[in-house]
C-alpha positions as a printed NumPy array, in Angstrom:
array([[-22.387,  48.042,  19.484],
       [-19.462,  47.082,  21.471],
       [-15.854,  46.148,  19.517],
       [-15.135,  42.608,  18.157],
       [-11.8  ,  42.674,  18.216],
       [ -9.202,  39.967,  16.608],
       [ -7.098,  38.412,  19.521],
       [ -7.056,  34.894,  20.762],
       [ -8.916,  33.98 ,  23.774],
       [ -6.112,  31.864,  25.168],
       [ -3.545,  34.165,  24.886],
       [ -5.943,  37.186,  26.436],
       [ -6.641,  34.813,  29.572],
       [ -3.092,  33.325,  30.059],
       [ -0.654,  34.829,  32.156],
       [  2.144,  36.152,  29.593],
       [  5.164,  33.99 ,  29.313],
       [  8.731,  35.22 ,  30.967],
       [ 10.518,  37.1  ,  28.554],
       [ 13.05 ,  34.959,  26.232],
       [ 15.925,  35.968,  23.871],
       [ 16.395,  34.639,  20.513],
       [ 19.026,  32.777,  19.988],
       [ 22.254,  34.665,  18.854],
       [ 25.178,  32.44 ,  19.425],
       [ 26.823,  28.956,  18.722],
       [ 24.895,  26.149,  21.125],
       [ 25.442,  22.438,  21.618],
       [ 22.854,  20.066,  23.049],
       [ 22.05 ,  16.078,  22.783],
       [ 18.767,  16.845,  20.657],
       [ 17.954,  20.113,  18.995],
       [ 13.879,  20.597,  18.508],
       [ 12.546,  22.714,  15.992],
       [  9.36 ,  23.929,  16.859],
       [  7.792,  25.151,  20.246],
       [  4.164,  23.587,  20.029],
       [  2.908,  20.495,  22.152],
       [  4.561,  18.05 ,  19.947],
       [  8.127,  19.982,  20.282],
       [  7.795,  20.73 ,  24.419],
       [  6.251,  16.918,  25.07 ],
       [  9.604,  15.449,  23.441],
       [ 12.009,  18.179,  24.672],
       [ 10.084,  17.282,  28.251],
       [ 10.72 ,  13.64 ,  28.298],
       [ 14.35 ,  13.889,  26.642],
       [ 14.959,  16.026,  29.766],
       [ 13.591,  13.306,  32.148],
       [ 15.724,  11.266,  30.921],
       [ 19.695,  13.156,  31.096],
       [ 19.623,  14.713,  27.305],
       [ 20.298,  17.749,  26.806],
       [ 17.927,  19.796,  24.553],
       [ 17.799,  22.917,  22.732],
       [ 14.276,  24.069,  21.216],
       [ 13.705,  26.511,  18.445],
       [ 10.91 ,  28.458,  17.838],
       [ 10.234,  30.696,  14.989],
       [  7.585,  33.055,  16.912],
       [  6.295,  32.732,  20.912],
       [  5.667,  29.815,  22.403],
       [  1.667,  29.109,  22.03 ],
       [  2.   ,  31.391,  18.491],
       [  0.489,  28.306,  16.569],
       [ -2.18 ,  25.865,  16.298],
       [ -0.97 ,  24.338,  19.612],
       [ -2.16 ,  27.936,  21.373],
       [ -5.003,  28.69 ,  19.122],
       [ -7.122,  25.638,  19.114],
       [-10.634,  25.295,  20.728],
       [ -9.139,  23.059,  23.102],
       [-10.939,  19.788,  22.913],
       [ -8.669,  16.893,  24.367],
       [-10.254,  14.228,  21.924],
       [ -9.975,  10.519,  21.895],
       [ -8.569,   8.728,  18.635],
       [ -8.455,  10.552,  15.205],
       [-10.823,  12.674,  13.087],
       [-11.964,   9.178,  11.004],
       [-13.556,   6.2  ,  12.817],
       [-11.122,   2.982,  13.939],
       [-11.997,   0.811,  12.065],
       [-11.385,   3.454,   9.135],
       [ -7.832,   3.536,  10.968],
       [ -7.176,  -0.017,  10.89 ],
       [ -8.289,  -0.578,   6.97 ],
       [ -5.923,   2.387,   6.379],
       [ -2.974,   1.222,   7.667],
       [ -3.008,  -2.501,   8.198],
       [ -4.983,  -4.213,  11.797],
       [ -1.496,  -4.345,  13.255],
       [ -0.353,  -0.412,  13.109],
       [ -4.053,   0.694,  13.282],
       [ -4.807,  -0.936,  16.475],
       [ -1.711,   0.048,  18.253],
       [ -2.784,   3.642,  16.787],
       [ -5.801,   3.471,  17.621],
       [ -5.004,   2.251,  21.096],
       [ -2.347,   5.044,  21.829],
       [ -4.918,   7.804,  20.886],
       [ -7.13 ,   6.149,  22.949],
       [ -5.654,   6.277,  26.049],
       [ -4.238,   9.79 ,  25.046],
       [ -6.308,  12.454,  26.767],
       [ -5.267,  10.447,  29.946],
       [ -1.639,  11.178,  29.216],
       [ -2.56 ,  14.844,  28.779],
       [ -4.528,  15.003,  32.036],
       [ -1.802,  12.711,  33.806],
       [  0.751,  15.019,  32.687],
       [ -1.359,  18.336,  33.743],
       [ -1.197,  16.946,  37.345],
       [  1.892,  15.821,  37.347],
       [  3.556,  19.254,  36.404],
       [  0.952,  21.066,  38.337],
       [ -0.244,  23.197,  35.1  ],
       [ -2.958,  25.338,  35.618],
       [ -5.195,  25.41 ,  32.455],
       [ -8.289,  25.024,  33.2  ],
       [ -8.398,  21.224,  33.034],
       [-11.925,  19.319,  32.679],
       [-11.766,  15.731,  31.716],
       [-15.725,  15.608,  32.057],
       [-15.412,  14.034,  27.964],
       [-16.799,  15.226,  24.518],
       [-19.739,  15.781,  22.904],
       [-20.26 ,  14.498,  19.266],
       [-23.49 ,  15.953,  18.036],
       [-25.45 ,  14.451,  15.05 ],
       [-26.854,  17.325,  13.067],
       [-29.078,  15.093,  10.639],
       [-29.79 ,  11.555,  10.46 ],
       [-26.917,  10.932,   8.065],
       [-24.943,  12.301,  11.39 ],
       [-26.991,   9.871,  13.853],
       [-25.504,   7.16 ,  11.67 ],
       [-22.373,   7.706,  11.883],
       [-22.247,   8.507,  15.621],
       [-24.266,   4.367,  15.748],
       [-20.987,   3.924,  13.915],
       [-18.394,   5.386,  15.697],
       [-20.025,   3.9  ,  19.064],
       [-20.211,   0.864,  17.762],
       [-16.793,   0.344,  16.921],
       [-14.966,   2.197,  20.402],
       [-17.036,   0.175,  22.785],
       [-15.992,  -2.833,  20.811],
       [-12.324,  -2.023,  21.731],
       [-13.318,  -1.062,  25.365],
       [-13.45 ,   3.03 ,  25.403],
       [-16.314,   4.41 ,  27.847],
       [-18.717,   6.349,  25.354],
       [-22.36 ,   6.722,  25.127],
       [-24.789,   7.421,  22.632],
       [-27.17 ,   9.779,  24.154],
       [-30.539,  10.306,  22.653],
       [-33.938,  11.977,  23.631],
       [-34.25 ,  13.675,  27.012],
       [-30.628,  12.934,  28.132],
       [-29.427,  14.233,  24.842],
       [-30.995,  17.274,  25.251],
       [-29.845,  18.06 ,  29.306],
       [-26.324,  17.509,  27.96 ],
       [-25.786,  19.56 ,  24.642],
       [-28.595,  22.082,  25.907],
       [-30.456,  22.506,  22.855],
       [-33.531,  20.399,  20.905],
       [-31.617,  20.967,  17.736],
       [-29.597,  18.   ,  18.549],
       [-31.105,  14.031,  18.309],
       [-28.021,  12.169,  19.232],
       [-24.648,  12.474,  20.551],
       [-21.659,  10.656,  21.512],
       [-20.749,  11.5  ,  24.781],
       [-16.939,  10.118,  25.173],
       [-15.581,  10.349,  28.33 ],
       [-12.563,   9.607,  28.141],
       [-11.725,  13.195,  26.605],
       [-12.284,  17.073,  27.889],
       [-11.293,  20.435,  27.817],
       [ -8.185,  22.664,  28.301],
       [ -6.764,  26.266,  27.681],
       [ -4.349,  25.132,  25.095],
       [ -2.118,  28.056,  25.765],
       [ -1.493,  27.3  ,  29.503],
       [ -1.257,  23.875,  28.473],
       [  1.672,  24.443,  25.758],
       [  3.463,  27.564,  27.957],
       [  3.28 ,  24.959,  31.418],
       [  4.977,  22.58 ,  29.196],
       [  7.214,  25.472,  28.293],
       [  7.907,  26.023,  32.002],
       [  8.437,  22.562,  32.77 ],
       [ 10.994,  22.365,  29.832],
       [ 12.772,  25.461,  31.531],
       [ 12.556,  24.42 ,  35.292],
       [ 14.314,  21.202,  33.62 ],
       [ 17.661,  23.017,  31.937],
       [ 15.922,  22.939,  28.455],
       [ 17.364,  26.092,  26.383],
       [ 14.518,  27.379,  24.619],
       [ 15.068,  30.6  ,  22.105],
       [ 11.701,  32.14 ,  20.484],
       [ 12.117,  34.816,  17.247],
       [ 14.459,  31.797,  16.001],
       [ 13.273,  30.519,  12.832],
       [ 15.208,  28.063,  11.251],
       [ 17.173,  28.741,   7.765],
       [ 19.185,  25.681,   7.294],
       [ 19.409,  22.364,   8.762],
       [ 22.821,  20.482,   7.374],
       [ 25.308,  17.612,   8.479],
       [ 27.997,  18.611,  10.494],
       [ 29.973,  15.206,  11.262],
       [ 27.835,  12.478,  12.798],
       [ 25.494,  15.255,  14.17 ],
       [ 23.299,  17.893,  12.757],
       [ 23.782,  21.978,  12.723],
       [ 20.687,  23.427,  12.6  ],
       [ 21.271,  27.382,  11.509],
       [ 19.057,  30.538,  12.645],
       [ 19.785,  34.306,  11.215],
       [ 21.787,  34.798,  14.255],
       [ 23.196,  31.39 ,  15.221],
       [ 23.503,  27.931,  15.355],
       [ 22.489,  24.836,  16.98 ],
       [ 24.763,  21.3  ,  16.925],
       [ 23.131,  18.211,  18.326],
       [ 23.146,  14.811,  17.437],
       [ 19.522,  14.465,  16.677],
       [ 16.906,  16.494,  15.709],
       [ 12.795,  16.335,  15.95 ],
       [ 10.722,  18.859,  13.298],
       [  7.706,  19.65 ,  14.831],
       [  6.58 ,  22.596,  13.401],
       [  3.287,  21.608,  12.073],
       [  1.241,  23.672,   9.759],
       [  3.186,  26.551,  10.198],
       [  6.408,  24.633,   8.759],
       [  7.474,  27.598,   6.424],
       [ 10.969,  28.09 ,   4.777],
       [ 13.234,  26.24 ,   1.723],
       [ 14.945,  23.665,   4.727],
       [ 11.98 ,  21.397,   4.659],
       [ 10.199,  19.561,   2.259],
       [  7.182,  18.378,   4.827],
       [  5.312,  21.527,   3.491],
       [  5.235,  18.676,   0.421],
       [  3.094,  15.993,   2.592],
       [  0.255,  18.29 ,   3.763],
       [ -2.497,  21.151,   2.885],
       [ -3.425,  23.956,   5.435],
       [ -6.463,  24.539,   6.1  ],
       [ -7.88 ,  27.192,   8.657],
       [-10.025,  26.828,  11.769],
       [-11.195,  30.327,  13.421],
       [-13.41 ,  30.809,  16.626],
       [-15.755,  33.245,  18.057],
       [-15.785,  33.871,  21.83 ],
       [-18.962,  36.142,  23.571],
       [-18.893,  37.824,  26.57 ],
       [-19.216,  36.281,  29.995],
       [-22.628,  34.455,  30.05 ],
       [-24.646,  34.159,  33.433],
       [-28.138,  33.188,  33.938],
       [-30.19 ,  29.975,  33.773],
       [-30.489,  30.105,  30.149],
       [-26.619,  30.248,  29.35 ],
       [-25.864,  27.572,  32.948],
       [-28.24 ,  25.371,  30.672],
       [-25.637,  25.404,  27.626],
       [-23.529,  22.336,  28.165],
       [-24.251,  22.28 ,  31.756],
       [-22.   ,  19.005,  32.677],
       [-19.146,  20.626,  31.066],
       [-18.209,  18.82 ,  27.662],
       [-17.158,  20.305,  24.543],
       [-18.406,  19.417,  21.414],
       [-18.654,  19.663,  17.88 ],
       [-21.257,  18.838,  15.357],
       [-21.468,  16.233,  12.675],
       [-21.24 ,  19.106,   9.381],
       [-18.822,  18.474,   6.762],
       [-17.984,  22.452,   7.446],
       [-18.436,  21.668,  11.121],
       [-19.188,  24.413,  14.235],
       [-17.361,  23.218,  17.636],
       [-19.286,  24.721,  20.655],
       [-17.687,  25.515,  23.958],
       [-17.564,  27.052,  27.674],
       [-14.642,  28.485,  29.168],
       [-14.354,  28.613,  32.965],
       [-15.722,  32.655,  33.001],
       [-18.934,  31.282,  31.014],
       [-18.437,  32.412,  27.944],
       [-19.543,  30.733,  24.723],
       [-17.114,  29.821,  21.893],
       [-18.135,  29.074,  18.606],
       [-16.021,  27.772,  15.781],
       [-15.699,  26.285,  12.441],
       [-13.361,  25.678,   9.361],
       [-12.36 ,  28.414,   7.47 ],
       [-10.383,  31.9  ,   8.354],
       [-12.208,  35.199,   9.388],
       [ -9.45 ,  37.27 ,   9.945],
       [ -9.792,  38.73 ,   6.683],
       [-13.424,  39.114,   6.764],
       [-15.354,  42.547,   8.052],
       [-16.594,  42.528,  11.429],
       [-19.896,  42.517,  10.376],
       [-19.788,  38.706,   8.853],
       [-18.259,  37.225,  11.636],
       [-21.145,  38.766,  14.112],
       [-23.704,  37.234,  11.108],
       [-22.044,  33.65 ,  11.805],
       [-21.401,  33.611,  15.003],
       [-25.471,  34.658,  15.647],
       [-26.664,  32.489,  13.25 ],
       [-25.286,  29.161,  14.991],
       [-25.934,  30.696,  18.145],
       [-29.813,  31.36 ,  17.82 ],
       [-30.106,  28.027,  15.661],
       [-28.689,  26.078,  19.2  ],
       [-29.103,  28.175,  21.865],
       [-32.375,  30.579,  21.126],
       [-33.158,  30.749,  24.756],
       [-30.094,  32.831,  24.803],
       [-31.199,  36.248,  23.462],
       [-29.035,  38.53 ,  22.091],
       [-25.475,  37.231,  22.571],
       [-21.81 ,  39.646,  23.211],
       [-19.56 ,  39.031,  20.581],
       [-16.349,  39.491,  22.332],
       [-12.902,  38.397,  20.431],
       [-12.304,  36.412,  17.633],
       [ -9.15 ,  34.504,  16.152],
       [ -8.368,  32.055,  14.007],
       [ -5.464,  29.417,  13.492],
       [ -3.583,  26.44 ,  10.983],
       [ -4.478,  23.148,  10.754],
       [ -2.058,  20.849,   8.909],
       [ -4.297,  17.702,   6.929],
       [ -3.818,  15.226,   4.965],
       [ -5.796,  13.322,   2.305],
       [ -6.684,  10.294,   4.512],
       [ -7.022,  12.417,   7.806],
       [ -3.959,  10.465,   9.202],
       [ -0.611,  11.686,  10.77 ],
       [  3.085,  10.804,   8.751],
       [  5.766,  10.072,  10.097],
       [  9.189,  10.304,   8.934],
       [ 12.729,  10.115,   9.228],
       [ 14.4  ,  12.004,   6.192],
       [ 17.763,  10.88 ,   7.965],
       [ 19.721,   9.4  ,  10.213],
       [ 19.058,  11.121,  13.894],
       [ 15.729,  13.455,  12.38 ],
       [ 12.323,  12.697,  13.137],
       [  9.544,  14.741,  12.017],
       [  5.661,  14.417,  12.108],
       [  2.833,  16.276,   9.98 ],
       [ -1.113,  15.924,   9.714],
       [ -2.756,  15.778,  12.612],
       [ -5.757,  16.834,  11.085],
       [ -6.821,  19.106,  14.267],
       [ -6.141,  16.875,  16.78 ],
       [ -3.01 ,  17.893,  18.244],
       [ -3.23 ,  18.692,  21.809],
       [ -3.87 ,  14.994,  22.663],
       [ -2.108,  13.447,  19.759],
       [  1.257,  15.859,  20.261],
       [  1.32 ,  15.118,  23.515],
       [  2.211,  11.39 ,  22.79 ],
       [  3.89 ,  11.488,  19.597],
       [  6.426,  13.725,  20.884],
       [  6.944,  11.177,  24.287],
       [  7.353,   8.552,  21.249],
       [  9.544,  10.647,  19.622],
       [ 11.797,  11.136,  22.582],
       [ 11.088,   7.465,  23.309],
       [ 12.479,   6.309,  20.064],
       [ 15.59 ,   9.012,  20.068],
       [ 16.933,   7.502,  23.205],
       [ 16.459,   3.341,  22.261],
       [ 16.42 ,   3.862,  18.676],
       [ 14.164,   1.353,  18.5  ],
       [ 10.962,   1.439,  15.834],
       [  8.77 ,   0.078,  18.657],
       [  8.615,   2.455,  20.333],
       [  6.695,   4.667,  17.752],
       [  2.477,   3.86 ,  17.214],
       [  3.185,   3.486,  13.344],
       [  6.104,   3.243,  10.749],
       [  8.178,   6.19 ,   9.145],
       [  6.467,   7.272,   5.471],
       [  9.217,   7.535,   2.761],
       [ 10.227,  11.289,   2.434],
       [  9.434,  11.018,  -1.442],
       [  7.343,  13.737,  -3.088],
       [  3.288,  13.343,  -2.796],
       [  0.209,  14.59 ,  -4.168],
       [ -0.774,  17.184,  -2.223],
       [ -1.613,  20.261,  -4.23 ],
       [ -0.637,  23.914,  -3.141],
       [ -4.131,  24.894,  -4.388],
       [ -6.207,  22.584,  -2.394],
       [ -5.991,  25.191,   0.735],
       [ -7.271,  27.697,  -1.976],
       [-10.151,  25.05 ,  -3.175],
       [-11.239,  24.202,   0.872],
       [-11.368,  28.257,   1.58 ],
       [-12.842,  29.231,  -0.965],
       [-15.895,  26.429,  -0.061],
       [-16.148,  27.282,   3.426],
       [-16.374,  30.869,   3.041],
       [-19.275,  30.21 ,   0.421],
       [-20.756,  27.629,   2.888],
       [-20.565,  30.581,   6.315],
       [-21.695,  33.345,   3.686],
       [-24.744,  30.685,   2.837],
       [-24.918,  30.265,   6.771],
       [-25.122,  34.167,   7.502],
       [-27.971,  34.605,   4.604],
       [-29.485,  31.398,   6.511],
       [-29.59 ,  29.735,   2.973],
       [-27.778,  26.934,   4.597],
       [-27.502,  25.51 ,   8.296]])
């Protein structure tokens, strides 16, 4: 039986980035960003546009975290439905939130042209795919409520259902199409390159150990140097590690890993998401379901595997396969990986400003390639005006909230049960 080996797709298929040095010396710069993911680049990016000067941290590579690692879905809106948004936070900061993740995934594409990035762009949309009838509901829902506020989805059903998810497993689907598909780690290293070609500074194997006041401006320490700016954007999602921060307080981690086969060819595997979406079902322990441009088939869910034998991941990765795509045979488990997903409780983003000249986001609840994209042109937006406006909803007080250490432990612990059920085909 051939290896399945632990190593990201992404990273396997991308060109390697140019060689960087950490950063061993004493820098200034206009804005200082912590964190080399999409959220970090998009604001360093648009800072540079506009005459800052920016120096970016990042504690590993660049593409290292979530922002590399993800399936790669450029969704529309949040994980809960708008109108769920907009009784959250109030009809005034919901809509405009609901309206900037909207039109997100065609900032993302706009910006993948503009820069010339080559990642394998598709902005063919997303498919939703009801599971159950408790799943065709909410889809009714969800399609309800987006075409009420204008967005171009369809509910797809029957015959047309089935030519566009590829399988009779599925009874309805919401095909959105504003959204699509990327590589997210030639999306986040072209931002990288963009950042470069425009004088940004940007030092990986620089995690941060101290972040203090140094006048009216910031110094923001490494092991081997220092950075003073007068502002400062925290981007480091849910790999924020280290005694400097207290957003580690304001979200749980969760895990999200991913199976990737061989190269499929055939009719059988050309009839798996033939128009090019990607999708994910309607489970509470959801499987997304994917094509890269070589044809392979990616399969993912909640939950870690890189601790888990070889054998289990093989048992989970068949069992969704042959429940969806039978016609498929015996399928080449290639590579496997799996990645950080920072939540929170209500499946909403925070903002905050813990001072004077810092911004910092968490939660994006596995939507960041879209929603970093635009929060960090907000962030660099509001950095330059200083002007509230200019960000899709307000700061959250820095105070101390319930979100338990454990609860990662708790959410684990259930999906592991919940794949082990799926691999003894207990559960589906």
């Amino acid at each position: 039986m051939p290896e399945l080996r632990q190593q990201c797709l992404w990273e396997y298929v991308t060109p390697p980035a140019a060689p960087a040095a950490a950063l061993a010396a004493e820098v200034k710069a206009d804005v200082c960003v912590i964190g080399g993911g999409i959220t970090g680049l998009s604001a360093a990016l648009h800072l540079l546009e506009q005459g800052k000067s920016v120096v970016l941290l990042e504690a590993s590579v660049i593409g290292h975290g979530g922002s590399g690692r993800n399936v790669g879905l450029v969704n529309a809106g949040t994980w809960i439905r708008p109108d769920d948004v907009e009784a959250t936070l109030g009809q005034q900061q919901g809509s405009r939130l609901n309206t900037l993740l909207g039109e997100a995934p065609a900032e993302v594409f706009a910006l993948i042209e503009r820069l010339g990035i080559d990642c394998q762009a598709r902005n063919e949309g997303t498919l939703h795919m009801a599971h159950n009838a408790t799943g065709v509901a909410d889809l009714q829902a969800r399609h309800e409520q987006w075409t009420r506020r204008g967005a171009d989805v369809e509910l797809l059903t029957g015959a047309r259902c089935e030519d566009y998810c590829g399988t009779d497993k599925i009874s309805a689907a919401l095909l959105d199409r504003r959204a699509g598909t990327i590589n997210p780690m030639a999306y986040t290293r072209g931002l990288a390159e963009a950042v470069t070609r425009l004088g940004g500074r940007i030092y990986p194997q620089s995690p941060v150990q101290g972040l203090a006041r140094n006048g009216s401006g910031w110094q923001v320490k490494t092991a081997k140097g220092a950075v003073s700016a007068e502002k400062v954007v925290i981007s480091t999602g849910a790999y924020t590690e280290g005694d400097w921060t207290d957003l580690q307080r304001h979200f749980f981690r969760g895990y999200y890993y991913q199976v990737a086969s061989a190269p499929l060819h055939g009719a059988a595997a050309d009839n798996v998401l033939k128009h090019g979406q990607g999708s994910w079902d309607t489970r509470t322990v959801l499987s997304s379901i994917r094509r890269d441009d070589q044809g392979r088939l990616l399969l993912g869910s909640l939950g870690r595997v890189d601790n888990k034998p070889a054998w289990f991941v093989r048992s989970w990765a068949d069992r969704i396969q042959s429940h969806y795509f039978p016609q498929l045979g015996k399928v080449e488990w290639e590579m496997h990986w799996t990645g950080c997903i920072d939540f929170t409780p209500d499946h909403l983003m925070r903002l905050f400003e813990p001072a004077p000249g810092i911004v910092a986001v968490t939660g994006y609840n596995g939507r960041g390639n879209t929603t970093g994209t635009v929060i960090g042109k907000a962030f660099a937006q509001f950095l330059l005006q200083d002007d509230p406006d200019a960000l899709p909803i307000a700061f959250s007080p820095m105070k101390p909230v319930a979100v338990p250490a454990l609860r990662t432990g708790f959410y684990e612990t259930g999906f592991s049960l919940y794949h082990a059920g799926q691999c003894l085909r207990v559960v589906l």
